[in-house]
MMTF fields as JSON, N, C-alpha, C and O atoms, coordinates in Angstrom:
{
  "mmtfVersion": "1.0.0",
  "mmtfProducer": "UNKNOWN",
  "numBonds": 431,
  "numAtoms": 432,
  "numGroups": 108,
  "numChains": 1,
  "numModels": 1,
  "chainsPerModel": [1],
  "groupsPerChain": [108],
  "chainIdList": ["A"],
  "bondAtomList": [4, 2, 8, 6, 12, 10, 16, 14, 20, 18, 24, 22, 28, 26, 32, 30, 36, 34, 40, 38, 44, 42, 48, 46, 52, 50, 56, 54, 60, 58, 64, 62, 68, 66, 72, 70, 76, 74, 80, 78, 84, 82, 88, 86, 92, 90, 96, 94, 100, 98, 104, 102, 108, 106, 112, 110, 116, 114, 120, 118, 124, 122, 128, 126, 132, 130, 136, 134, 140, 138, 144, 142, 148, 146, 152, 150, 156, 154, 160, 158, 164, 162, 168, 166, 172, 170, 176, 174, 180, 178, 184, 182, 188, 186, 192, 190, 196, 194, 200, 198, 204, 202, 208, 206, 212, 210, 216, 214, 220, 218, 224, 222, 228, 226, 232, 230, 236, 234, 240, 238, 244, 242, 248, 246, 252, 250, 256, 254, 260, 258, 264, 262, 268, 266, 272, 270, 276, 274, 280, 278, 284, 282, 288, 286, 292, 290, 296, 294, 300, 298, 304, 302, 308, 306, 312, 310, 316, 314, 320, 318, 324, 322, 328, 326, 332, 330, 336, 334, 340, 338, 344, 342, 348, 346, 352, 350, 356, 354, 360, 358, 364, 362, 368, 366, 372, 370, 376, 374, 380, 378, 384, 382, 388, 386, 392, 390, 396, 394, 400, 398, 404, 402, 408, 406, 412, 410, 416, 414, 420, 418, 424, 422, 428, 426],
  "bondOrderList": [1, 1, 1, 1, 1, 1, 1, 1, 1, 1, 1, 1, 1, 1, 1, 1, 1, 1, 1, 1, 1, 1, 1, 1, 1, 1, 1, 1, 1, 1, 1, 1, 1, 1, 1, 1, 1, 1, 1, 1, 1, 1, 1, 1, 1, 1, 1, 1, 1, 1, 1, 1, 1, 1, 1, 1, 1, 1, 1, 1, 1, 1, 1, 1, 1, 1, 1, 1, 1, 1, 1, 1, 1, 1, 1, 1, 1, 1, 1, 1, 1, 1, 1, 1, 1, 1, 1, 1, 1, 1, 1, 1, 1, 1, 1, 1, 1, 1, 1, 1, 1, 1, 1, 1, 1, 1, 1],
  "groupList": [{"groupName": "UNK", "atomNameList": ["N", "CA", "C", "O"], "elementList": ["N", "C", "C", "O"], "formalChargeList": [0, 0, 0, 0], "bondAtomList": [1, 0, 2, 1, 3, 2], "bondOrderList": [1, 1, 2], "singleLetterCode": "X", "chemCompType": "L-PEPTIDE LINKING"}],
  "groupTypeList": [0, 0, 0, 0, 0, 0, 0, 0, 0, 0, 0, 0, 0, 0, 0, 0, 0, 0, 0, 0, 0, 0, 0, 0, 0, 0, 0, 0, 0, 0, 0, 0, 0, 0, 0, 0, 0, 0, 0, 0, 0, 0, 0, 0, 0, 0, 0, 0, 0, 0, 0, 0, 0, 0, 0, 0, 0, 0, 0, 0, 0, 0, 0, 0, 0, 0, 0, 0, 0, 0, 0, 0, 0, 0, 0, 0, 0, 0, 0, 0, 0, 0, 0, 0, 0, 0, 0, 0, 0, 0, 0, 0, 0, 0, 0, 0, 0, 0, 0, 0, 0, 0, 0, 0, 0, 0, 0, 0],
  "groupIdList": [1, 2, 3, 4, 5, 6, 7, 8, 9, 10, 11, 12, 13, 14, 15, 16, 17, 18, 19, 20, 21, 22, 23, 24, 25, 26, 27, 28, 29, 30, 31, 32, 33, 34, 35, 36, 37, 38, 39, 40, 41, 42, 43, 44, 45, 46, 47, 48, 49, 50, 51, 52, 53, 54, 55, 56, 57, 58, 59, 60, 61, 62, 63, 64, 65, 66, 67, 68, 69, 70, 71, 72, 73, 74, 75, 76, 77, 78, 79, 80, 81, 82, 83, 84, 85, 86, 87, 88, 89, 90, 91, 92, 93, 94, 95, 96, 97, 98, 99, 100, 101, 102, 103, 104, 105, 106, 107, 108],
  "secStructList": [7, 7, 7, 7, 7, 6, 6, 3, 3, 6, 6, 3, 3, 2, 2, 2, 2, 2, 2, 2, 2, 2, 2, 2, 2, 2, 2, 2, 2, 2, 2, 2, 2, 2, 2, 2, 2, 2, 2, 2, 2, 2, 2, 2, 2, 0, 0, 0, 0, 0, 2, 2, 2, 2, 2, 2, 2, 2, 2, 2, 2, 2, 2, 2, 2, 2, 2, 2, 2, 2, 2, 2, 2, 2, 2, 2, 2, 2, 2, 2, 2, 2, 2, 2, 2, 2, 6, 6, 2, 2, 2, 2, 2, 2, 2, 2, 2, 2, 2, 2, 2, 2, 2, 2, 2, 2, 2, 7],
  "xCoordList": [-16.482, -16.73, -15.457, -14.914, -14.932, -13.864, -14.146, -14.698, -13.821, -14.307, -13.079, -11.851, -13.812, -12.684, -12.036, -12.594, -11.116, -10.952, -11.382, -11.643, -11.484, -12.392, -10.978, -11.199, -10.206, -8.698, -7.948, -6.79, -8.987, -9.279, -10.293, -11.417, -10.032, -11.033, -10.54, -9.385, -11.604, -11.705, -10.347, -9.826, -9.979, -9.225, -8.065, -7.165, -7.646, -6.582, -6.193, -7.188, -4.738, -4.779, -4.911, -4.993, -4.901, -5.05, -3.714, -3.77, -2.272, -0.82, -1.016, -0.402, -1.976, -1.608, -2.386, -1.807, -3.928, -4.326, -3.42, -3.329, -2.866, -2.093, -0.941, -0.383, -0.478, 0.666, 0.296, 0.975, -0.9, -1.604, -2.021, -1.674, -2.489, -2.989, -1.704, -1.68, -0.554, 0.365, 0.955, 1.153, 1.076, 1.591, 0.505, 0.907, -0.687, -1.515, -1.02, -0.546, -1.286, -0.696, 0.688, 0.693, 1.731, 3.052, 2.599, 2.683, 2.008, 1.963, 0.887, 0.985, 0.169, -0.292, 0.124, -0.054, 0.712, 1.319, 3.013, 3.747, 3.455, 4.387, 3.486, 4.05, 2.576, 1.23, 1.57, 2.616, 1.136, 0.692, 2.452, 2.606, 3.515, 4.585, 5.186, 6.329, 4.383, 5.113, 4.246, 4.478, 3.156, 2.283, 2.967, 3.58, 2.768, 3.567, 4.539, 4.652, 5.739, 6.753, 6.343, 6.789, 5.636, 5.559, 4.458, 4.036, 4.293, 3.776, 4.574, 4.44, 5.152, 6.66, 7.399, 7.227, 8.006, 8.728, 7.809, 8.303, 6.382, 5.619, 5.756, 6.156, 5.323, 5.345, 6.975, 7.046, 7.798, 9.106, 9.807, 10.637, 9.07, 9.094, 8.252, 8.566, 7.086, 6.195, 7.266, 8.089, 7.139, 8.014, 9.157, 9.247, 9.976, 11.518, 11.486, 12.015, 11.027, 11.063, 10.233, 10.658, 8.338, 7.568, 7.129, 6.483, 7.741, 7.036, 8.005, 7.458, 9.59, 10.422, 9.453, 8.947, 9.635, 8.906, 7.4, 7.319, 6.382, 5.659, 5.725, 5.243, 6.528, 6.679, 7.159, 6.902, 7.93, 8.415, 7.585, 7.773, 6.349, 5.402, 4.607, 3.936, 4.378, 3.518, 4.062, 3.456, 5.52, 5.666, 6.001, 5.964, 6.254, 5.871, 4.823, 4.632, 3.939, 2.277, 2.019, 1.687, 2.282, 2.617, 3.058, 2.483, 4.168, 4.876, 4.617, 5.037, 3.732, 3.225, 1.882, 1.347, 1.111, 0.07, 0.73, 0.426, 1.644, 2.041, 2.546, 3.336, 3.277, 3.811, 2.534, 2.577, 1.416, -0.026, -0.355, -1.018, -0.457, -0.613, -0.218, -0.993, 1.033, 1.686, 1.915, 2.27, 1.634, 1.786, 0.302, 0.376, -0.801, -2.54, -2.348, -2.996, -1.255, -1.016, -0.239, -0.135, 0.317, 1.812, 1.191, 1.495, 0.175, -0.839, -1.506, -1.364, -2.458, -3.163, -2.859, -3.583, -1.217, -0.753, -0.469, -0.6, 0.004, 0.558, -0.786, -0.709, -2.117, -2.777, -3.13, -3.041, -3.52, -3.51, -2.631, -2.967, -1.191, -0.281, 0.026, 0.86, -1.368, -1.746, -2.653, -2.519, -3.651, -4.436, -3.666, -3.482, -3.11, -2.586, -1.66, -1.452, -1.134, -0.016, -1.139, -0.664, -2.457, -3.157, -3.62, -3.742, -3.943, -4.814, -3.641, -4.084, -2.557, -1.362, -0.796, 0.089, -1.511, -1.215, -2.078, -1.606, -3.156, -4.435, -4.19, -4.635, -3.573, -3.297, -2.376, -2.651, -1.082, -0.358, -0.919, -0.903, -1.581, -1.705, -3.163, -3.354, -3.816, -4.425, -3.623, -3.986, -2.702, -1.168, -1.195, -1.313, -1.054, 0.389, -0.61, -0.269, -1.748, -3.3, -3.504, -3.82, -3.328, -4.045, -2.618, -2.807, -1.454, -0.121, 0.099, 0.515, -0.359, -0.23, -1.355, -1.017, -2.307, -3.227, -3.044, -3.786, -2.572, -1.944, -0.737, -0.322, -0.316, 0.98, 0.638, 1.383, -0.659, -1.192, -1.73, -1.628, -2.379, -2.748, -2.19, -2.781, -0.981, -0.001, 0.988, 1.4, 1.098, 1.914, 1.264, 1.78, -0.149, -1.155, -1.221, -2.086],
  "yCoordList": [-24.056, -24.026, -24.442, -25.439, -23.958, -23.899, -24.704, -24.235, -25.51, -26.872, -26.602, -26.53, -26.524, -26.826, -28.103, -28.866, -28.606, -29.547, -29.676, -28.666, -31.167, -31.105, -30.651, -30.367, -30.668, -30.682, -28.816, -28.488, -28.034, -26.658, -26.333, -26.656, -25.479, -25.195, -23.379, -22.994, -22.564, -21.115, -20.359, -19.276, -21.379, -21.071, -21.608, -21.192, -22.326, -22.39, -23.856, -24.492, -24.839, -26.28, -26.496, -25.62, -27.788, -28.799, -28.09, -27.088, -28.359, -27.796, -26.46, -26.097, -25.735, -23.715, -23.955, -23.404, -24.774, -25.014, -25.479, -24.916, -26.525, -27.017, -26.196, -26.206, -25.418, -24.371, -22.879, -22.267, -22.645, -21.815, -22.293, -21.461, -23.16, -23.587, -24.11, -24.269, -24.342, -24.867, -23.081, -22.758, -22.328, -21.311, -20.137, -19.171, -20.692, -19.997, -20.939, -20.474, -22.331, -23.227, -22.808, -22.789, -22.514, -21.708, -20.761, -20.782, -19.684, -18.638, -18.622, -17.702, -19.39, -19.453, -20.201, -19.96, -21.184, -21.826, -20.799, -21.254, -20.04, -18.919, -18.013, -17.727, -17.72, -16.669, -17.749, -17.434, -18.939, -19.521, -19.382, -19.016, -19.818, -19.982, -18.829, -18.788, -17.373, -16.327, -15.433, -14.381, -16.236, -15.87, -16.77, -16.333, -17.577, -18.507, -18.139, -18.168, -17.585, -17.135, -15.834, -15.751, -15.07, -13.619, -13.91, -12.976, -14.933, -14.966, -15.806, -15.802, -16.277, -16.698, -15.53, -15.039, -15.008, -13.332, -12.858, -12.482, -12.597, -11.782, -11.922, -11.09, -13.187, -14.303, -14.035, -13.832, -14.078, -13.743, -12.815, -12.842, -11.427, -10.491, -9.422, -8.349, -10.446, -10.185, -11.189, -10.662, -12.216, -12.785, -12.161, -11.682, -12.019, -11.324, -10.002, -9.292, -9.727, -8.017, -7.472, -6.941, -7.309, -6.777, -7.459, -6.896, -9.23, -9.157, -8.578, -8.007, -8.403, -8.152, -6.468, -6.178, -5.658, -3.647, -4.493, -4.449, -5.182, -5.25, -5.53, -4.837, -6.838, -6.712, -5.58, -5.318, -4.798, -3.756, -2.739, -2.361, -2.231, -1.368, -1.932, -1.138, -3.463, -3.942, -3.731, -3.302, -4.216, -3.229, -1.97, -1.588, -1.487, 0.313, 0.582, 1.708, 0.014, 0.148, 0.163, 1.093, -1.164, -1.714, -0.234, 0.13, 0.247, 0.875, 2.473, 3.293, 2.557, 4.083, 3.92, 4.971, 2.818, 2.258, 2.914, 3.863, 2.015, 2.178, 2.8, 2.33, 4.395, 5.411, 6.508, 7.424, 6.216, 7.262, 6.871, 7.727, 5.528, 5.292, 5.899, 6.433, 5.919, 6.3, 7.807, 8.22, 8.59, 9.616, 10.264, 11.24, 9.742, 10.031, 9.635, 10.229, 8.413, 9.076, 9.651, 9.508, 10.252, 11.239, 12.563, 13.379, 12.879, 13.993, 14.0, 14.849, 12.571, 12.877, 13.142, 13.894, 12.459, 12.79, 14.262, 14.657, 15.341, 16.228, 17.168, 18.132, 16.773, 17.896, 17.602, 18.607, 16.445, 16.285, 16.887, 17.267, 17.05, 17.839, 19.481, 20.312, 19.394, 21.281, 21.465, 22.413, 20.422, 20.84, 21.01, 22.122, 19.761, 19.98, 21.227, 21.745, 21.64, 22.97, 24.169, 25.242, 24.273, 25.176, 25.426, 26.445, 24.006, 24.196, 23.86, 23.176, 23.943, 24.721, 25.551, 25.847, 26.426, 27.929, 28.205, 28.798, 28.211, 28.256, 28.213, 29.024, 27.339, 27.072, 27.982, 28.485, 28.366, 29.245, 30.336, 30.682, 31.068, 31.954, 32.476, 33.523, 31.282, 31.569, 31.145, 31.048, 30.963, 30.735, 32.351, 32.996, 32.929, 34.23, 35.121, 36.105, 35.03, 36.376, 35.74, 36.508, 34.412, 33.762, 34.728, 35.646, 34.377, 34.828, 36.98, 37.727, 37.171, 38.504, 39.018, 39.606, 38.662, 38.892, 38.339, 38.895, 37.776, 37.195, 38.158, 38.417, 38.589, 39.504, 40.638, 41.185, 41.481, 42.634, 42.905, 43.872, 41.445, 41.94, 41.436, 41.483, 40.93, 40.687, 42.414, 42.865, 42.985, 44.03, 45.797, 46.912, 45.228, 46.189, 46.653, 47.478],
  "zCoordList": [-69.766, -68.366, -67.608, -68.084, -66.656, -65.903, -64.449, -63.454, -64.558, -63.982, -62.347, -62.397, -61.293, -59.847, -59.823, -60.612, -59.248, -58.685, -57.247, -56.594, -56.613, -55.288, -54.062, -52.885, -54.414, -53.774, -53.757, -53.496, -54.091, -54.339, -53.689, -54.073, -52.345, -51.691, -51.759, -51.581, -52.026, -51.856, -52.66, -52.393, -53.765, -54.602, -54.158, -54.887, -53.321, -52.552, -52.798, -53.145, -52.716, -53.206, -51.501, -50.64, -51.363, -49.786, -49.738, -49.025, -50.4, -50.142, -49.463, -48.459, -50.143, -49.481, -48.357, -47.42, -47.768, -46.722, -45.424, -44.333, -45.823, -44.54, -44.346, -43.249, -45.372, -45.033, -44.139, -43.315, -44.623, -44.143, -42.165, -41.326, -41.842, -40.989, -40.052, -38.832, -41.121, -39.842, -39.139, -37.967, -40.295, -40.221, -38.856, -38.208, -38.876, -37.939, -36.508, -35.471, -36.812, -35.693, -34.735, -33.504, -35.538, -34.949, -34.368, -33.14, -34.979, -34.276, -32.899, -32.087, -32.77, -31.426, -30.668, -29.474, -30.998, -29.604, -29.646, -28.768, -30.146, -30.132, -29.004, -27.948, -29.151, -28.203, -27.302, -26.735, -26.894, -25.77, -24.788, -23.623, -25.781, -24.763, -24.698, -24.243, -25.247, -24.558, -23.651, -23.054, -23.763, -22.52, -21.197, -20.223, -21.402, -20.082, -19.568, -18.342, -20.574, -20.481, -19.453, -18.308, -19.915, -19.582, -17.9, -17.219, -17.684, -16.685, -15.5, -14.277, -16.078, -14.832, -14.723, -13.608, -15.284, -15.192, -14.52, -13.457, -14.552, -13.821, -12.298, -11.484, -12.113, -10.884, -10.007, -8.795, -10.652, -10.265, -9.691, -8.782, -10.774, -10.801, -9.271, -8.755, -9.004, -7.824, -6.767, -6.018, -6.837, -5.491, -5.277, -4.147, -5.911, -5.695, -5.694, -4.839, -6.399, -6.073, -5.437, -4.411, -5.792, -4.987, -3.638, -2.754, -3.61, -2.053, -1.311, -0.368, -1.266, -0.195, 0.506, 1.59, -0.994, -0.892, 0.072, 1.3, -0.812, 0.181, 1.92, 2.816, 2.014, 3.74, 4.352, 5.527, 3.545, 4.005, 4.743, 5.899, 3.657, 3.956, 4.786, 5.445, 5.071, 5.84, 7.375, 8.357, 7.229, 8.525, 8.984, 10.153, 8.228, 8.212, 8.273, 8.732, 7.993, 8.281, 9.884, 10.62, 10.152, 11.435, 12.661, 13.687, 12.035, 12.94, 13.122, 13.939, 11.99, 12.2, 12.575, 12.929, 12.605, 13.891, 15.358, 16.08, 15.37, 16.913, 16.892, 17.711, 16.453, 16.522, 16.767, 17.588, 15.892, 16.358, 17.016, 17.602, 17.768, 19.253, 20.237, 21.031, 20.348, 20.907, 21.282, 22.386, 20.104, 20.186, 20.869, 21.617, 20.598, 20.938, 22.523, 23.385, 22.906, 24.55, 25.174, 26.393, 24.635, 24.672, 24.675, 25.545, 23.58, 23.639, 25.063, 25.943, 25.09, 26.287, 27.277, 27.93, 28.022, 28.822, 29.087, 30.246, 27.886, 28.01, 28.303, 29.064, 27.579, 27.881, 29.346, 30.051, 30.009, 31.475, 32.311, 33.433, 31.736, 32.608, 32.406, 32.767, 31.476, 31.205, 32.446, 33.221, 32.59, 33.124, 34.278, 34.773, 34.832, 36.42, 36.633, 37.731, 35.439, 35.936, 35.758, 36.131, 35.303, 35.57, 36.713, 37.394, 36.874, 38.753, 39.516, 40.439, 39.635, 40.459, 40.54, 41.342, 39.14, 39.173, 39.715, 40.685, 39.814, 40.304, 42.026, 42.839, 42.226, 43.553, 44.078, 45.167, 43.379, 43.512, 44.0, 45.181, 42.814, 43.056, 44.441, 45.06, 44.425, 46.271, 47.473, 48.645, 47.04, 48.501, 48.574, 49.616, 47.161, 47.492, 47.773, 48.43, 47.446, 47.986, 49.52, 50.429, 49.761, 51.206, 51.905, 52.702, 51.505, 52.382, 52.492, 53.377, 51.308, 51.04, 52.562, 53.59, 52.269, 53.487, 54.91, 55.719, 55.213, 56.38, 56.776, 57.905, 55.62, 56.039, 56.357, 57.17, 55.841, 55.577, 57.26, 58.014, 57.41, 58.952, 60.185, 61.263, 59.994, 60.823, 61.089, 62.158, 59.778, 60.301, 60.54, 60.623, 60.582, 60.93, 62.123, 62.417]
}
């Protein structure tokens, strides 16, 4: 009969356990400080680089607000000054029929 020792767990001595376990131990706190790592670069990476592009667009946002503003009364104005040059053609043209007839029976 092939007898264990108690210092032999899953075939393995306490020596290959704690080698084993330190060796899992490294590698996650290796995970933990290159997560950290990779999240200051991120952080950095967003403050320095993407907030400047963001304010940017925020006011380009801003400014093509007030550029379609601007322009929706630039429109309105212009179609108002359709209307008024219609009804002064409008007007015009009952001057030159009111005058045409005035002339018609003036030289009658």
């Amino acid at each position: 009969m092939h007898w264990v020792a108690i210092h032999y767990i899953f075939g393995y001595s306490l020596e290959d356990w704690v080698a084993i376990l330190t060796i899992i131990g490294i590698i996650i706190t290796g995970f933990k400080w290159l997560s950290k790592r990779s999240k200051k670069a991120i952080d950095n990476i967003e403050k320095n680089i993407l907030g400047p592009i963001y304010d940017e667009l925020s006011k380009l946002n801003r400014n093509m607000e007030v550029s379609n503003r601007q322009y929706a009364k630039a429109n309105e104005r212009l179609e108002q000054g359709d209307k008024k040059f219609i009804r002064h053609d409008e007007q015009l043209k009952d001057h030159e029929r009111r005058i045409t007839n005035l002339e018609r029976g003036n030289y009658k």
